[in-house]
Structure formats: structure tokens, C-alpha cells
DRENKENU-320959 format. One record per atom (N, C-alpha, C, CB): residue number from 1; x, y negated, z negated; residue in three letters. Coordinates in Angstrom, 2 decimals. Last residue first. Glycine has a CB too. Layout:
BEGIN
(NUM; (X; Y; Z); ALA)
...
END
This chain:
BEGIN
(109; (-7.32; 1.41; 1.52); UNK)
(109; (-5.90; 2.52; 1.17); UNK)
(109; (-6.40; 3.63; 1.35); UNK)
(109; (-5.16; 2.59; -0.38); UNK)
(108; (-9.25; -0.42; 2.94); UNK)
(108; (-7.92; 0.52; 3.93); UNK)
(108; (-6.89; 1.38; 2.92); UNK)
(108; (-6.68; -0.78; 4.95); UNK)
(107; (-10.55; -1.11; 0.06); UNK)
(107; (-11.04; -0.01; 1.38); UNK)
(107; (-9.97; 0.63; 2.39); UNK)
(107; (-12.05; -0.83; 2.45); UNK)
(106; (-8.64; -3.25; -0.40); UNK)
(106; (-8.86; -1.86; -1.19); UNK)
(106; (-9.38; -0.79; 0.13); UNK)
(106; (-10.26; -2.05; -2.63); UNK)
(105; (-6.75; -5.01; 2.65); UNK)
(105; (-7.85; -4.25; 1.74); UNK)
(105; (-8.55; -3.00; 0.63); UNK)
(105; (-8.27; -4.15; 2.31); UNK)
(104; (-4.89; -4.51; 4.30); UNK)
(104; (-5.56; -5.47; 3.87); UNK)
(104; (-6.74; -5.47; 2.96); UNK)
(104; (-5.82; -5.95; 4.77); UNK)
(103; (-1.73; -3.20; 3.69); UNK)
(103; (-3.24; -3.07; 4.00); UNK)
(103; (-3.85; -4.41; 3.54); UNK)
(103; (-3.97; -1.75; 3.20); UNK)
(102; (1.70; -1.61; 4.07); UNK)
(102; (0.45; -3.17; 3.84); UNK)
(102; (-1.23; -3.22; 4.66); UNK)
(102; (1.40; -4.84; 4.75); UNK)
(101; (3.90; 0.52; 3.12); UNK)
(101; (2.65; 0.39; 4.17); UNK)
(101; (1.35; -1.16; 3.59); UNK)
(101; (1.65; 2.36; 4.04); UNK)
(100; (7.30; -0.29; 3.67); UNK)
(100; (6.10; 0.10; 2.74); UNK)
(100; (4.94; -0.67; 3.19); UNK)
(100; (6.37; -0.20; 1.18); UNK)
(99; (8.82; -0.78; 6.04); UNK)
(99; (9.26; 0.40; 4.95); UNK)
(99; (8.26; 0.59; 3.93); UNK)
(99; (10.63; 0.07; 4.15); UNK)
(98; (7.61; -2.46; 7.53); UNK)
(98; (7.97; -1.22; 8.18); UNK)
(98; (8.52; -0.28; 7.03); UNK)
(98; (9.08; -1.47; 9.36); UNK)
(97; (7.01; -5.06; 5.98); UNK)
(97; (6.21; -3.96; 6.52); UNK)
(97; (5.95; -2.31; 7.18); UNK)
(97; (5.99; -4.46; 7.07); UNK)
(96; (9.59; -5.84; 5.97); UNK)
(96; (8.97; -5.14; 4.65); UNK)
(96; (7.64; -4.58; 5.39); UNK)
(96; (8.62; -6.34; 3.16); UNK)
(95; (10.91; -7.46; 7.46); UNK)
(95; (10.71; -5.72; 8.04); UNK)
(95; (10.33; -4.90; 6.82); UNK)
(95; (12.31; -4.90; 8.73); UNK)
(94; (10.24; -10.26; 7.76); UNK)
(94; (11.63; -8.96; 7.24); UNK)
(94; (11.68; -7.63; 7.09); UNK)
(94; (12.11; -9.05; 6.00); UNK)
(93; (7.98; -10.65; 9.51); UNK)
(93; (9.43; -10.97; 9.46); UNK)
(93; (10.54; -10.30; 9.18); UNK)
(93; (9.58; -11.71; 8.81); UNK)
(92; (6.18; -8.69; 8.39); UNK)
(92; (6.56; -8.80; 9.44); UNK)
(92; (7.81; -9.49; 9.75); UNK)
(92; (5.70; -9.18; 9.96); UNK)
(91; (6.23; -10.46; 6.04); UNK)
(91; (6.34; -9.21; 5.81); UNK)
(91; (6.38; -8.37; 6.75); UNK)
(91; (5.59; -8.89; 5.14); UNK)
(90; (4.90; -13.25; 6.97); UNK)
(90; (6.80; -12.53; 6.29); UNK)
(90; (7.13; -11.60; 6.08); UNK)
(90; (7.42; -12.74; 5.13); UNK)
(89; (2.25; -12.27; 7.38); UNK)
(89; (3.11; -12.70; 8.04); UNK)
(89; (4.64; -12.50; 7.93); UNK)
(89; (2.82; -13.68; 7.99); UNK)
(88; (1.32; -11.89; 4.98); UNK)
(88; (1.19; -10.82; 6.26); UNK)
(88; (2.49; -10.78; 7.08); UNK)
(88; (-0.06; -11.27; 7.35); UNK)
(87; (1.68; -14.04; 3.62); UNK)
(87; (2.44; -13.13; 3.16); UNK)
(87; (2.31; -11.94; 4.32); UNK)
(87; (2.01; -12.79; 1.68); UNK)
(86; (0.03; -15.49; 5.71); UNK)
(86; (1.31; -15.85; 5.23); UNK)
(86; (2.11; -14.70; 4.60); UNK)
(86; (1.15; -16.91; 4.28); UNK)
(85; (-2.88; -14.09; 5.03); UNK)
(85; (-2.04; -14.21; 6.24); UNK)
(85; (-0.53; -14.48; 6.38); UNK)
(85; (-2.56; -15.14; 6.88); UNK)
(84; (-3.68; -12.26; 2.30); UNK)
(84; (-2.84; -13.40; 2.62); UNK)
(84; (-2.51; -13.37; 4.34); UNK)
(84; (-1.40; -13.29; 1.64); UNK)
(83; (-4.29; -9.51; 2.02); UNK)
(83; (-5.32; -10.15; 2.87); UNK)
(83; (-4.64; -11.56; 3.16); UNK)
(83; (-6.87; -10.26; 2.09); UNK)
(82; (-2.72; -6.83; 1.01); UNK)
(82; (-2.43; -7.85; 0.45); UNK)
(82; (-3.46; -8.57; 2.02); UNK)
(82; (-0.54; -8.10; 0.02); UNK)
(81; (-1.82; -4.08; -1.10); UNK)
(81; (-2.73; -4.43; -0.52); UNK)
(81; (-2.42; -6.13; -0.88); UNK)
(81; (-4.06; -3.63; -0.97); UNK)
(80; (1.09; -2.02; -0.43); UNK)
(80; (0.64; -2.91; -1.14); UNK)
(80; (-0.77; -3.48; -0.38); UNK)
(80; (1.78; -3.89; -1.36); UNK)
(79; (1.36; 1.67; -2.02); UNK)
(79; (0.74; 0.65; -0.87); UNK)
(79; (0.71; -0.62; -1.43); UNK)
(79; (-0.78; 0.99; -0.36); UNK)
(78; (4.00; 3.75; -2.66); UNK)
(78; (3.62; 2.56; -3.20); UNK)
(78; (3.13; 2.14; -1.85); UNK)
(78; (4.73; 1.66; -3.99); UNK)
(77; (4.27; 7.45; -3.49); UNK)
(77; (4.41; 6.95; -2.59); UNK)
(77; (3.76; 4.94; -2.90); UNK)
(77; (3.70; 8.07; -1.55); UNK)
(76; (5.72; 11.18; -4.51); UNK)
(76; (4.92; 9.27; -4.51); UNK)
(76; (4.87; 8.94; -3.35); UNK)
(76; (5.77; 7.83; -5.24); UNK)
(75; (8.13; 11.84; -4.88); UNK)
(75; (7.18; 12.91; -4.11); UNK)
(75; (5.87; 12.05; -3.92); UNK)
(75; (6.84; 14.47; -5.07); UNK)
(74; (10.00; 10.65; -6.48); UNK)
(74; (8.96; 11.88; -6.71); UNK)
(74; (8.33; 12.06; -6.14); UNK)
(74; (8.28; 12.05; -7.49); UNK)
(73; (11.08; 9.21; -4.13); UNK)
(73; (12.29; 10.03; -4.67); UNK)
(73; (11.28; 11.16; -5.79); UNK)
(73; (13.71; 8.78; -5.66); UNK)
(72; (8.83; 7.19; -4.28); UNK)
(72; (8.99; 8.50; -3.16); UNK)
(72; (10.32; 9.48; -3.38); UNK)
(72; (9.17; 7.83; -1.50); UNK)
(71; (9.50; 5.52; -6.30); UNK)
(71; (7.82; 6.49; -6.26); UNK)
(71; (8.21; 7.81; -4.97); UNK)
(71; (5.96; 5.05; -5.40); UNK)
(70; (11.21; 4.65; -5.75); UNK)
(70; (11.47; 5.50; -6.74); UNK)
(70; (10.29; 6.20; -6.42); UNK)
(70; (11.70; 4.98; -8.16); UNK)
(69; (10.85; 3.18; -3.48); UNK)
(69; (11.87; 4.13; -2.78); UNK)
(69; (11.92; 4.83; -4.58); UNK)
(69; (13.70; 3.21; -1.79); UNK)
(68; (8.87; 1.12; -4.33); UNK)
(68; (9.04; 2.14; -3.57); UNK)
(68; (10.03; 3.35; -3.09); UNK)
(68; (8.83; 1.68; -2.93); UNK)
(67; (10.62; -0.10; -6.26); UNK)
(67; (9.64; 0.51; -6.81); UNK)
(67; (9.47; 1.66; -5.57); UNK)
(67; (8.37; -0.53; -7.20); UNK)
(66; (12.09; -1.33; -4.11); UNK)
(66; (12.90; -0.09; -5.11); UNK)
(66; (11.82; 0.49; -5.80); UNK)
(66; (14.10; -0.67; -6.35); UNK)
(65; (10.14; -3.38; -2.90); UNK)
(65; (10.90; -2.10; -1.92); UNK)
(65; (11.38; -1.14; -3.26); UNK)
(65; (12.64; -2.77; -0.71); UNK)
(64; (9.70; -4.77; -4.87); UNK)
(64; (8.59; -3.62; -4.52); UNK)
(64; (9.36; -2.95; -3.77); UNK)
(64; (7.17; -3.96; -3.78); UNK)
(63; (11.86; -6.12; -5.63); UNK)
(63; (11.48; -5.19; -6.48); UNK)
(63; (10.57; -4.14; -5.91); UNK)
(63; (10.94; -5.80; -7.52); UNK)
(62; (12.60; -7.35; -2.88); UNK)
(62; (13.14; -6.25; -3.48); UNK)
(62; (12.39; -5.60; -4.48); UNK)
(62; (14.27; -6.56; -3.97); UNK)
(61; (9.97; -9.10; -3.28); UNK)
(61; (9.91; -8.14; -2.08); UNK)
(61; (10.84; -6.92; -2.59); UNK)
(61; (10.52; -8.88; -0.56); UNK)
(60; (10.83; -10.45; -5.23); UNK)
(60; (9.13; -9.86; -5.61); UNK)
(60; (9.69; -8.82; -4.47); UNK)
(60; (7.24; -11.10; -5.23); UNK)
(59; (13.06; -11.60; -4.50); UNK)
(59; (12.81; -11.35; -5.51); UNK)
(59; (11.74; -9.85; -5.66); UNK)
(59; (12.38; -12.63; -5.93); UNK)
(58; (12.04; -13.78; -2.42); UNK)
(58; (12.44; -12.12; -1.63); UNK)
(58; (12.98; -11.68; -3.34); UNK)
(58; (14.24; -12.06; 0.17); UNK)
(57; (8.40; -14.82; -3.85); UNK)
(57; (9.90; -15.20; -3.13); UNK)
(57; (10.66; -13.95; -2.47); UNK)
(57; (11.00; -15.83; -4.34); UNK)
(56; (5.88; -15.24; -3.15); UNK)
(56; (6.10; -14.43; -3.60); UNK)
(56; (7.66; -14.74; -2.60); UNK)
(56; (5.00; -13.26; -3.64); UNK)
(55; (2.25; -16.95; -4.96); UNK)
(55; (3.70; -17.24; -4.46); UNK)
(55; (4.48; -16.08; -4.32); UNK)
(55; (4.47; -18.14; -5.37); UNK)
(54; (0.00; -15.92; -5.54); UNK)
(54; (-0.07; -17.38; -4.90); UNK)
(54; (1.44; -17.89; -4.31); UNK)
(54; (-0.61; -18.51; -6.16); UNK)
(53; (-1.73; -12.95; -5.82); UNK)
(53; (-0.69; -13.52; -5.56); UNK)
(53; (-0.60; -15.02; -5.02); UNK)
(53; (-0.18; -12.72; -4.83); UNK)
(52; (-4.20; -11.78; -5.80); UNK)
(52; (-4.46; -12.71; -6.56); UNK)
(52; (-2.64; -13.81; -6.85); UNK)
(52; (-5.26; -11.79; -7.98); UNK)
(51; (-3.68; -9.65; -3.68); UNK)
(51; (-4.66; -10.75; -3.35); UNK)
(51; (-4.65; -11.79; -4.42); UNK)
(51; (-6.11; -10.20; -3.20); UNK)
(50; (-1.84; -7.65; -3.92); UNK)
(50; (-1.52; -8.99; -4.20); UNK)
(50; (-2.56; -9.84; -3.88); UNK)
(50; (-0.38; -9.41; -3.54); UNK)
(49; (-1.97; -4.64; -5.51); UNK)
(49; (-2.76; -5.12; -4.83); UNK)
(49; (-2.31; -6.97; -5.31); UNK)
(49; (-4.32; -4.34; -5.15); UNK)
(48; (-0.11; -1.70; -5.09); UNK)
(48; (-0.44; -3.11; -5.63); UNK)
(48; (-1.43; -4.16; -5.03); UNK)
(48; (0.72; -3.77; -5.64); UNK)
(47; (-1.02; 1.50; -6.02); UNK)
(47; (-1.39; 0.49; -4.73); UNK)
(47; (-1.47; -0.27; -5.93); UNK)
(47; (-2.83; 0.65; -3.45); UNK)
(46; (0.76; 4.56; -5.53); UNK)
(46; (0.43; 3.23; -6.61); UNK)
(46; (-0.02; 2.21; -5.46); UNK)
(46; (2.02; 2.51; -7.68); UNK)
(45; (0.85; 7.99; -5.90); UNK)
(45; (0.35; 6.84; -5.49); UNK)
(45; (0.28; 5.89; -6.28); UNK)
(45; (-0.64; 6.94; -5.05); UNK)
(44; (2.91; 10.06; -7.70); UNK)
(44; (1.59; 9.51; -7.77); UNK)
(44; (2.21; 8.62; -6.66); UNK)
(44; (0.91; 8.85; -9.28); UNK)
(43; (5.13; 11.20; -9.57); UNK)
(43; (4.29; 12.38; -8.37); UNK)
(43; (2.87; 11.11; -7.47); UNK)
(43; (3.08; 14.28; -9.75); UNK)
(42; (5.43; 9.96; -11.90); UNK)
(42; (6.34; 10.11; -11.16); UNK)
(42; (6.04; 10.60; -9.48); UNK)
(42; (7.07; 10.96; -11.94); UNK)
(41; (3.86; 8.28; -14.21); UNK)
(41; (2.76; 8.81; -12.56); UNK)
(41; (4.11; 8.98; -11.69); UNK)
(41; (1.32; 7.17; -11.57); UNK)
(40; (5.81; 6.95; -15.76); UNK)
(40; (4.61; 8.11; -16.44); UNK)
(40; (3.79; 8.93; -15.31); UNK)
(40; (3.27; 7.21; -17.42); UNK)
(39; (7.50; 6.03; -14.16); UNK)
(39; (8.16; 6.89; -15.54); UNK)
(39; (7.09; 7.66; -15.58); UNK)
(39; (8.52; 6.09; -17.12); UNK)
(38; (6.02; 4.24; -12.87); UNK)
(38; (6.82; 5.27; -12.41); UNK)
(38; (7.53; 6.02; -13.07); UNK)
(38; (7.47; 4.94; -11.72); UNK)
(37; (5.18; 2.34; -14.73); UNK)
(37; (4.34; 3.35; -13.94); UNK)
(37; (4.62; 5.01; -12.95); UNK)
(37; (3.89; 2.40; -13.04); UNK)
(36; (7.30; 1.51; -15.52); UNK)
(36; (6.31; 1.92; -16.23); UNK)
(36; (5.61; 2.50; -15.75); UNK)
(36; (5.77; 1.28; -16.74); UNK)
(35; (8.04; -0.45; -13.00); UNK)
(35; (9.04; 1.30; -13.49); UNK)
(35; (8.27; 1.80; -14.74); UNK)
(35; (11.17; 1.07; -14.17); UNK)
(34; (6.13; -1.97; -13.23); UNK)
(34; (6.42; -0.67; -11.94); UNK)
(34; (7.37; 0.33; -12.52); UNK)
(34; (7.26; -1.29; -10.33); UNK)
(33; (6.58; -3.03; -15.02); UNK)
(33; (4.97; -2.46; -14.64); UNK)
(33; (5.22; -1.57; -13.89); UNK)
(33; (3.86; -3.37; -13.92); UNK)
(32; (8.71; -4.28; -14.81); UNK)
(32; (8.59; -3.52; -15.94); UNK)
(32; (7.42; -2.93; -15.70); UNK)
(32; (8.67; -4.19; -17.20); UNK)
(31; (8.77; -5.98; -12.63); UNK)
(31; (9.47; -5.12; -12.23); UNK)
(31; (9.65; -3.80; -13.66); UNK)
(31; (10.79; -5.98; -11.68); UNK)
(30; (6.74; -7.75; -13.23); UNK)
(30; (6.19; -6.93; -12.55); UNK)
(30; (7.17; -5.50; -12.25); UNK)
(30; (5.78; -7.72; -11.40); UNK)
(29; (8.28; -9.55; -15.14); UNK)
(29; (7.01; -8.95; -15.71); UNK)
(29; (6.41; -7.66; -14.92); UNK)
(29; (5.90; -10.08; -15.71); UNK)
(28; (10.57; -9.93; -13.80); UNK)
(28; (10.55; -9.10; -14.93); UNK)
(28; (8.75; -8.47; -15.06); UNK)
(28; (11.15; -10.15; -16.37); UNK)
(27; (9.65; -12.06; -12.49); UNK)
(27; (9.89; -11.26; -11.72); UNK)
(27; (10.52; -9.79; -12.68); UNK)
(27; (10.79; -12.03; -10.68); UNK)
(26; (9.59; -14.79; -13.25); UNK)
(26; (8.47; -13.85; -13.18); UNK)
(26; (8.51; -12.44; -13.23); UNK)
(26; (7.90; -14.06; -12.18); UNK)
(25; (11.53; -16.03; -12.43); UNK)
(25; (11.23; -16.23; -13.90); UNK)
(25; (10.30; -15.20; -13.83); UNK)
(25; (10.71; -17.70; -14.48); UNK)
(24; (11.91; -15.72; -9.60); UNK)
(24; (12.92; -15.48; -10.89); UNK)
(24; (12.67; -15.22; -11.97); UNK)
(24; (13.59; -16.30; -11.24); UNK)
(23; (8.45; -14.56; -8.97); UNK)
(23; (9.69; -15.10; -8.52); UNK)
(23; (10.50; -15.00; -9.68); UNK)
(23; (9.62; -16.53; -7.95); UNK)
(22; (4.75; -14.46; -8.35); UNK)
(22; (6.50; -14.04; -8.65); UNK)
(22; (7.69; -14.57; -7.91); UNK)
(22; (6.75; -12.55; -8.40); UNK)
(21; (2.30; -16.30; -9.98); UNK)
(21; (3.44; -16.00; -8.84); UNK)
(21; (5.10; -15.60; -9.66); UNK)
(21; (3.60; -17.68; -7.72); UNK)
(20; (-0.62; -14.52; -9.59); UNK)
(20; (0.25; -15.61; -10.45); UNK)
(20; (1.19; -16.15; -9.24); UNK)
(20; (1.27; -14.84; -11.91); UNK)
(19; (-1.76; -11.05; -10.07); UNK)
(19; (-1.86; -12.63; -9.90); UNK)
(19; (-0.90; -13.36; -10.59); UNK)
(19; (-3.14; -13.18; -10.37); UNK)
(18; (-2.43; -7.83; -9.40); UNK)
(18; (-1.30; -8.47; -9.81); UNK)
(18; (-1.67; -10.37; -9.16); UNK)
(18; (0.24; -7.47; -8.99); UNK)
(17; (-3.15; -4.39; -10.29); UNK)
(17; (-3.32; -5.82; -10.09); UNK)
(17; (-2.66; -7.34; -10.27); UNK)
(17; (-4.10; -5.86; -10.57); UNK)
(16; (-2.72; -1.54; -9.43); UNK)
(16; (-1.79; -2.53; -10.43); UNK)
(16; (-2.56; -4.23; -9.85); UNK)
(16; (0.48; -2.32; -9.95); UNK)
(15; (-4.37; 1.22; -9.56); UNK)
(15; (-4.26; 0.34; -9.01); UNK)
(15; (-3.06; -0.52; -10.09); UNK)
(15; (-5.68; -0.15; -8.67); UNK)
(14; (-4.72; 4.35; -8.69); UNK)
(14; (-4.17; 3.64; -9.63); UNK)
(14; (-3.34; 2.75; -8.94); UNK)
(14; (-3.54; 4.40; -10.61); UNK)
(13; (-7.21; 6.30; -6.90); UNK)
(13; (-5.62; 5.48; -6.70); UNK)
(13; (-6.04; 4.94; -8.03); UNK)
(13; (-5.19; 4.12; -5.17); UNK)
(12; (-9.29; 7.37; -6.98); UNK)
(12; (-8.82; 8.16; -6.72); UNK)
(12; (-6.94; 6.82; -7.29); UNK)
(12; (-9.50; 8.90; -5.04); UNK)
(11; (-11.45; 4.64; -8.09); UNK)
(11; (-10.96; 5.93; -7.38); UNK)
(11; (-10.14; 6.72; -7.66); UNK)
(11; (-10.58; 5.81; -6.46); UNK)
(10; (-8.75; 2.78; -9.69); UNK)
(10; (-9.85; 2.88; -8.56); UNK)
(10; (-10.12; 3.84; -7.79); UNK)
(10; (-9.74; 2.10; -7.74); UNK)
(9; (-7.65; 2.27; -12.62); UNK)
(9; (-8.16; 3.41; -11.59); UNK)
(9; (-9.19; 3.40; -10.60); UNK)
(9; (-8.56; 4.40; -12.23); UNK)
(8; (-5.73; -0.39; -13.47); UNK)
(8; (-7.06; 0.19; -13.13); UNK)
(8; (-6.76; 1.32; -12.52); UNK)
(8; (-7.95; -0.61; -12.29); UNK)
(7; (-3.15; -3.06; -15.02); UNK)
(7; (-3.30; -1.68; -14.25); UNK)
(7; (-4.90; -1.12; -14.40); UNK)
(7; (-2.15; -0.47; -14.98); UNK)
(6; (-2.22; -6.12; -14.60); UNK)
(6; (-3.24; -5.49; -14.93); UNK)
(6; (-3.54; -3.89; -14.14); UNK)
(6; (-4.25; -6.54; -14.70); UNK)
(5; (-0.44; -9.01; -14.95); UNK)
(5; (-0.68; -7.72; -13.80); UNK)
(5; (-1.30; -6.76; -14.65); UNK)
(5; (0.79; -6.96; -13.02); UNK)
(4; (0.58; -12.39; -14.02); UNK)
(4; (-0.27; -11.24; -15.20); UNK)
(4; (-0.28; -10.23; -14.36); UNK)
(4; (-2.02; -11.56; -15.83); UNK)
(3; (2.57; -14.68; -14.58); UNK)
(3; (2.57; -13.80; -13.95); UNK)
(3; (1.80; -12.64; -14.89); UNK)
(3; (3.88; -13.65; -13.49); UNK)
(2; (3.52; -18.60; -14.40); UNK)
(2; (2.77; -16.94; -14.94); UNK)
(2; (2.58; -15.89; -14.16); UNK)
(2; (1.36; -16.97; -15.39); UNK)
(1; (5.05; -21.26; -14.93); UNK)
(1; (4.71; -20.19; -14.03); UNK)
(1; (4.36; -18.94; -14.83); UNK)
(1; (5.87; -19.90; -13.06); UNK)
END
């Protein structure tokens, strides 16, 4: 299992790109990107963008919820962009939708 994630400036946002799948074994790689990002862009927007996501256990979900709740303890804030129906879906389930905002698309951030 792999997990690559790749930071860009799109626009205005700083993007994190992220493919593979997260989970136990993974789940370092992304949770060091994010507090890397949040050390240096304390004040900032971050949109992950999971379209290249193929797996994402409740692992992946905590980390992005705490990524989120650091980005907004500066004044931040974390979108995830994600077009998966399935992951749409669970993210409605566990009420990860209601605490950090899910778009379907670069264009909707």
C-alpha cells in the first residue's frame, strides 16, 4: 500500500493532492503533510483534494478532522475536495461532512 501526496498552488488555495490509500500503514504519510502545512500556512486555507483516493478507513477521517480543528485554532480553515460517491456517502454517515466542508470539485472551493 502507498500513499503519495503532493502539495500545489491553485489559485488562490494551496492544494495537497493526495492518491493511494490511507489507512494504518499510510496514515503517517498524510498526517505529516498536514501538520507541515500547518506549522508553515498557520492563518491559511488548505484544500485536500481526494479524487485520487482509492481507500479511506476512519484513520484518514480523524486525521483530517484534527488537521481541521488546527487550521481553525489559526484563524484557517481545511476543504476536502472529493467526487467519490462512496466516500460522499460515509461522510454523511458520520457526520464528517458537518464539521469540514466537502466539495466536489476544484471549481466549488
Amino acid at each position: 500500500m502507498e500513499l503519495n501526496v503532493r502539495r500545489a498552488s491553485v489559485g488562490a488555495a494551496e492544494v495537497l493532492h493526495v492518491s493511494g490509500e490511507i489507512d494504518l500503514a499510510t496514515i503517517p504519510v498524510l498526517h505529516n503533510a498536514l501538520v507541515r502545512f500547518s506549522n508553515e500556512s498557520p492563518c491559511a486555507v488548505l484544500v485536500v483534494d481526494l479524487d485520487g483516493v482509492s481507500a479511506c478507513d476512519d484513520s484518514g477521517l480523524g486525521v483530517l478532522l484534527g488537521a481541521a480543528g488546527r487550521l481553525r485554532d489559526g484563524g484557517g480553515d481545511l476543504v476536502v475536495v472529493c467526487s467519490d460517491e462512496s466516500f460522499c456517502s460515509r461522510f454523511a454517515r458520520t457526520g464528517f461532512d458537518r464539521a469540514v466542508r466537502v466539495v466536489p470539485s476544484m471549481a466549488a472551493v
